[in-house]
C-alpha positions in Angstrom: -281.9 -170.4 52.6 -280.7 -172.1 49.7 -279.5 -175.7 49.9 -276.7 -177.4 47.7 -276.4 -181.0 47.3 -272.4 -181.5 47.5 -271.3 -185.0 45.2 -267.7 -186.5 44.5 -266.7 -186.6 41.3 -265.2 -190.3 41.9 -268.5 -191.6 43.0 -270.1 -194.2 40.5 -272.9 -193.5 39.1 -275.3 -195.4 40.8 -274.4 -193.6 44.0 -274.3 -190.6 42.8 -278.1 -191.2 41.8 -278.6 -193.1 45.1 -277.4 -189.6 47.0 -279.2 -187.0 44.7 -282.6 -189.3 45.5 -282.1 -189.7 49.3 -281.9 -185.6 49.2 -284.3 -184.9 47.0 -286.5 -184.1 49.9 -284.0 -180.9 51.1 -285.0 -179.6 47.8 -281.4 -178.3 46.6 -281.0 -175.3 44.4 -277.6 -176.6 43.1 -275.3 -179.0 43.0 -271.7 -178.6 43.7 -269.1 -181.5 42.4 -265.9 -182.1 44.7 -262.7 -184.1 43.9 -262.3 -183.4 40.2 -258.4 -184.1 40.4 -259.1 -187.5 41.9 -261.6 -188.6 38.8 -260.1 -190.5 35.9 -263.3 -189.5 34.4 -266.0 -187.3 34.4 -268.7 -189.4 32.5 -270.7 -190.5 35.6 -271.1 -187.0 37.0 -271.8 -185.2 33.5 -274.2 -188.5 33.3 -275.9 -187.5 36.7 -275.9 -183.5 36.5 -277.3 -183.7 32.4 -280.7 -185.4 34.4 -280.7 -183.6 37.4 -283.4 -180.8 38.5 -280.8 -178.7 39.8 -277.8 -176.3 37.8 -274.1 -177.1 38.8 -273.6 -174.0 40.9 -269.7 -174.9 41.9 -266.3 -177.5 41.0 -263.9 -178.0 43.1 -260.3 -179.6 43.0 -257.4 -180.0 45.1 -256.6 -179.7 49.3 -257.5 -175.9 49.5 
């Protein structure tokens, strides 16, 4: 069974790394970024996904 690790795109960076360490032990296959409409700016979560030991496997956007 594979295991995502599922980030907001509106989280600071330092979170965003606080999160990906604190699950590093479920061993995710991917990550998955949520709430790309709500971000000003992407720069955190490029920041955090060009370091991290898993592919983006999915964006999301919007309600649905």
């Amino acid at each position: 069974m594979d295991a995502w690790l599922t980030l907001s795109a509106t989280t600071r960076l330092r979170e965003l790394r606080d999160a990906a360490e604190r699950f590093a032990g479920c061993r995710p296959s991917g990550l998955v970024l949520t709430k790309l409409d709500e971000s000003r700016t992407s720069g955190d979560a490029l920041e955090l996904l060009a370091r991290a030991p898993a592919p983006l496997r999915l964006v999301t956007d919007g309600q649905e």
